[in-house]
Structure formats: structure tokens, C-alpha cells
N, C-alpha and C positions, 0 to 999 in steps of 0.2 A: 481567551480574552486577556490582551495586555493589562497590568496594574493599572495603569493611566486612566485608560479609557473607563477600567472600573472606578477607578475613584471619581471622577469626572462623571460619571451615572448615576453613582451614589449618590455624591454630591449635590448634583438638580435633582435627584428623584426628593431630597429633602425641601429644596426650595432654598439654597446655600448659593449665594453669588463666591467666586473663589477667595474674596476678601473675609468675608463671614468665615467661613471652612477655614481660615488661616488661621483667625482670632481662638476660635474652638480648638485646634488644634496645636495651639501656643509657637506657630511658625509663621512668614512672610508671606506675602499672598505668591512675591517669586517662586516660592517654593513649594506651595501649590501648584501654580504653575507648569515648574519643572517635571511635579510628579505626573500630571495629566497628561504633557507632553513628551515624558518615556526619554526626558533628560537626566534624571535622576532616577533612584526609587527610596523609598522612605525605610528609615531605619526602622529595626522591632518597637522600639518604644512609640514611635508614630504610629504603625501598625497595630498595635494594642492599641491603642487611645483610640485610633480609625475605626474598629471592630466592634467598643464600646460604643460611638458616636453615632454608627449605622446598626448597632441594635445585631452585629451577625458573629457568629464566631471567625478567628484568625483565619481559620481552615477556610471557611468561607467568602471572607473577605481576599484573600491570595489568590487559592483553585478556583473560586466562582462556578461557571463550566466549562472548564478544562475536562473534568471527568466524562461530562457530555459531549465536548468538542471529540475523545479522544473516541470513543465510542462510533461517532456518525465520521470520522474519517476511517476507522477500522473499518466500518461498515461499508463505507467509499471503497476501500479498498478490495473489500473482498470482492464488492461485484464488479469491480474493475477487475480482477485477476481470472473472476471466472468468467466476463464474457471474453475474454480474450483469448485463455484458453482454450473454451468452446469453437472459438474460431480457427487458432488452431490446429486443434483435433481433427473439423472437418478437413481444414486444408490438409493434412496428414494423410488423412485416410483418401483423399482425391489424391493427390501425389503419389497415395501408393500404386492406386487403382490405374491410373490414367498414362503410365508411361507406355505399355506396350500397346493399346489399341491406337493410341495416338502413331506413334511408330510404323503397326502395319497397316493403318489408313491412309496416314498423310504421308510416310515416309519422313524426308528434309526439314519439311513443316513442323510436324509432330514431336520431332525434337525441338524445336523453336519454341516453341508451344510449351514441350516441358520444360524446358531452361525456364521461361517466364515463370511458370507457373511454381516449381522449385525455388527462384529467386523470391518470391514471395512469401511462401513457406520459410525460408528462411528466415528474413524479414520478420516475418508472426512468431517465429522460433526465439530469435533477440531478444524483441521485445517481453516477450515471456519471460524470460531468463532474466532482463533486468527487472521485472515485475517480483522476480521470487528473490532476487536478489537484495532488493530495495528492503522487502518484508523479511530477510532471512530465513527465507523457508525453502531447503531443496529436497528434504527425503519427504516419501512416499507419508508418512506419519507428519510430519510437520507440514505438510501440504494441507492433508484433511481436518486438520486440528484446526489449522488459519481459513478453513470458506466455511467450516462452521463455528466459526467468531471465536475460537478459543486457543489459549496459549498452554505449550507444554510447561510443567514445571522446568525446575534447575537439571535434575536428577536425568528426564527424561529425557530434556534437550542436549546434555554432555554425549546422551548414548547416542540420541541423532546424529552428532558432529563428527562419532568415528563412522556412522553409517555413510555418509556422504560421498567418500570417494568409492566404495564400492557400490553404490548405487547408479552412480552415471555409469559404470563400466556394465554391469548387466543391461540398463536403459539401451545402450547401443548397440551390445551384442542381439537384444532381445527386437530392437528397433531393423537391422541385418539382416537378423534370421526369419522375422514376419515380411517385408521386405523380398526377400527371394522365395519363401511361402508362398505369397501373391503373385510374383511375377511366375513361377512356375506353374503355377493353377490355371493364371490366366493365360500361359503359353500350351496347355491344355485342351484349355475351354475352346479358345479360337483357334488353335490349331497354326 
């Protein structure tokens, strides 16, 4: 919540027209005004005097729920990061599964089919990637730390940071080698 709009709550939750709020506050009612309207914002001594007037501490009067705001967008966050991922994963694991029966069914088609189907994947893949990006979370540990709402310290998040580039490289190789894992089974299986 912007200062403004909290003081401007504050304010009527008193029963203070912004002329009144000026007099008690030893300012113009412009500049009440100003503050409500996020043209200004009031110096500490205002602030003090503010916190006094509304019966709340500084802390109070400032964060308001910020602390709670930050909370229910973390929370936004994660379940946005994990249905997406869920998504996905499935599309992953279809993409792995679905090239060569498509291939020996349809032939021409079936590559058609995978290209879409791949472009999409891809697509779900981005998006992902700007998801973990936005949050700062790329290793395997800093992933599960952020969908169960919690942040590493300082200490452990440095050690993340050199984890990072060797992470994506096993991610791909290991991504590869599952990859022709399945394609050869299922060149197996169907013959």
C-alpha cells in the first residue's frame, strides 16, 4: 500500500476532513494533499507526528501490509511457477514419448505434428525460464526452497550461484541422454 493512500485511510478512518489532518499536523491542507496524492511524501518529522496522531508505530505507519502484500505475491508466485511447470513437465514427457510412434504412423504428418507439438514445448520451456528468472531461482536447491515459500540465506545462495552454470550443462546432457533412452525403447517396443 502506497503512503498516500495510507494516510488518506488513516485519515477518514479518524473522521479528519484533509483541512483538519493539516491543522493537527502543523502543515497546509496542499500538502496533505500532496501526500495522499503520492506528489510528495512527508518528511520523518511528519512521519513521527503521523504515528503519534494514528495511535500506530513508524513501522507501522510506512510497512502498513507491505509484509502481507509481500507474502500473498510470493505466494502468487509460487503457484504460478508451479502450475506452469507441471505443464511443462507433462509436455516434456509427451514430446519425449510421441516422436517416433507419430513418425511410424503418420510418416510426413507425424513429423508435422511433432514440430507443433515441440514448438510448444518450447514455448512452456521460455516461459518457464523467464519465471525462474524473474524469481532468481535456477539450481535444483534454489528451486525447492522457492515452491516451498522459503529463501536461502546469503552463505547458501553464493554457493548456488557457482552451482548454476554446471547445472544447466548436466540438465542437457542428462535431458539427451533420457531422450535417446526413450527413443531407443520405444524403437524396441514397436519394432
Amino acid at each position: 500500500m502506497e503512503i498516500g493512500k495510507r494516510i488518506k485511510e488513516l485519515r477518514s478512518s479518524k473522521g479528519w476532513n484533509q483541512e483538519l489532518f493539516a491543522e493537527k499536523m502543523y502543515v497546509s491542507r496542499q500538502t496533505v494533499s500532496s501526500w495522499e496524492n503520492d506528489k510528495s511524501y512527508p518528511d520523518i518529522k511528519s512521519l513521527l507526528l503521523m504515528s503519534e496522531l494514528f495511535e500506530m508505530t513508524l513501522d507501522d505507519l510506512v510497512k502498513g501490509d507491505i509484509v502481507e502484500m509481500k507474502k500473498e505475491i510470493s505466494s502468487e508466485s509460487v503457484r504460478e511457477f508451479r502450475m506452469w511447470s507441471n505443464i511443462f513437465a507433462v509436455g516434456l514427457i509427451i514430446g519425449i514419448l510421441i516422436p517416433y510412434p507419430l513418425v511410424k504412423f503418420f510418416k510426413w504428418w507425424g513429423i508435422l505434428v511433432f514440430g507443433l507439438c515441440w514448438v510448444a514445448i518450447m514455448v512452456l520451456a521460455f516461459h518457464v525460464e523467464g519465471l525462474k528468472k524473474k524469481n532468481d531461482i535456477q539450481t535444483y536447491k534454489e528451486i525447492v526452497a522457492f515452491t516451498e515459500g522459503k529463501e536461502l540465506d546469503k552463505e547458501e545462495k553464493a554457493a548456488e550461484l557457482v552451482k548454476r552454470p554446471y547445472q544447466k550443462v548436466l540438465y542437457a546432457i542428462g535431458a539427451g541422454a533420457l531422450a535417446l533412452a526413450v527413443f531407443i525403447l520405444m524403437k524396441l517396443i514397436l519394432g
